[in-house]
C-alpha positions, 0 to 999 in steps of 0.5 A, spaced: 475 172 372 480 168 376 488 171 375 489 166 370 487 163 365 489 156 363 488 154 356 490 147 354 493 144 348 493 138 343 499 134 346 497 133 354 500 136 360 503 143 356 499 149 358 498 156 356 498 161 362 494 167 361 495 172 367 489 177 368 492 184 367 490 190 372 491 197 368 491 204 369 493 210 366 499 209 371 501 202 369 499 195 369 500 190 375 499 182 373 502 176 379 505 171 375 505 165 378 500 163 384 502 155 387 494 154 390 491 158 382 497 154 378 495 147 382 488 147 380 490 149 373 493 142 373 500 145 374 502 142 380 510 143 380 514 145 385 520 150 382 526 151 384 530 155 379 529 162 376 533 163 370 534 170 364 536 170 358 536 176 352 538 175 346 537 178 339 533 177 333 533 170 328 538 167 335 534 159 335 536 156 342 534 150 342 531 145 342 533 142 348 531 137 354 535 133 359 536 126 359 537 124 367 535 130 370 528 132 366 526 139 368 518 142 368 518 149 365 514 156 365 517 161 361 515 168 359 518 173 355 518 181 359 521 184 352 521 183 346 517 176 342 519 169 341 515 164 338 516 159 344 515 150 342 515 144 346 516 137 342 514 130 346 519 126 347 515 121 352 516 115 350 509 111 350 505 118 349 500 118 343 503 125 342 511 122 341 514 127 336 508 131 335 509 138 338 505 145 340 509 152 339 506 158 341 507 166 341 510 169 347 510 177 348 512 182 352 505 185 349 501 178 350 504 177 357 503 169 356 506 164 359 508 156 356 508 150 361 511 145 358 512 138 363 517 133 364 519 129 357 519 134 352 525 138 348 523 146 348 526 152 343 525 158 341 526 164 336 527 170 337 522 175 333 524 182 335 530 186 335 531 183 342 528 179 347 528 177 354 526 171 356 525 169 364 522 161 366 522 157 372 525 149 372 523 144 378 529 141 377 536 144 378 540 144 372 547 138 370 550 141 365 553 133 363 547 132 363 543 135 356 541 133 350 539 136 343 534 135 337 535 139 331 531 145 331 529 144 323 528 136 322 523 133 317 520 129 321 517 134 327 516 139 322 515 145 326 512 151 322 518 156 325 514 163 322 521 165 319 521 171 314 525 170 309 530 175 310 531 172 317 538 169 319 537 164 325 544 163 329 545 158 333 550 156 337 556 151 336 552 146 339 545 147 337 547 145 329 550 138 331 544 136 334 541 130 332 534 128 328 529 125 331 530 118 328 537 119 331 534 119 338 531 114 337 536 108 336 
């Protein structure tokens, strides 16, 4: 077995990332990301930027994308589990306005890449959780744009219990819908 496992999904070029993890009863040691492994995988992407976030459960952050700037991310959760999505925003695509959303855990130790051309989000699912990612392209704040996390018409299937409040941010719950970005 290779160190990585990279298994692809139904919308082209977003990629789950599964490291092999080397365990004793010392501990484990995974490499997380190799450039020559992640490239004959089919993400050959140069980063950038590293960037860490904690936050606590129902926290939603997203879904978020760049508008000028179109970064690649590989994200990973190191405490904690998220359900982590992507949205195709590719213009063209034969997945335009479909998405992929996958578990990312401390536990798991999965990665998501997901490329260029997509609104990307998470919940977070435990008490807390830690979220690293790496960007191929440094962040304009002027820069951002927003697709409202619940909208009908991507139907995302957020696996929310009922007894979990979702806090966004101010920003976040003025996002427009789909149909609005596309005008």
């Amino acid at each position: 077995m290779g160190k990585f496992n990279f298994i692809k999904t139904d919308i082209e070029g977003v990629i789950i990332v599964e490291p092999t993890v080397f365990g004793d009863d010392r501990g484990y040691f995974l490499e997380t990301y190799q450039y020559n492994d992640f490239c004959a995988g089919g993400i050959d992407v140069t980063f950038v930027q590293d960037n860490q976030s904690m936050s606590k459960k129902g926290v939603l952050r997203g879904l978020h994308f760049q508008k000028q700037y179109p970064q690649s991310k590989l994200v990973r959760v190191i405490r904690g589990e998220v359900y982590d999505v992507a949205v195709d925003l590719r213009e063209g695509s034969k997945t335009y306005g479909k998405y992929v959303g996958v578990l990312l855990s401390a536990e798991n130790k999965r990665q998501f890449f997901i490329p260029k051309g997509f609104a990307h989000g998470f919940v977070v699912l435990s008490d807390e959780a830690e979220f690293v990612y790496k960007v191929d392209d440094f962040y304009h704040p002027n820069d951002e744009g927003g697709l409202m996390w619940n909208d009908p018409d991507i139907g995302i299937d957020w696996p929310i219990s009922p007894d979990m409040e979702i806090i966004l941010s101010d920003k976040d719950k003025v996002n427009p819908s789909f149909k609005e970005l596309q005008k």
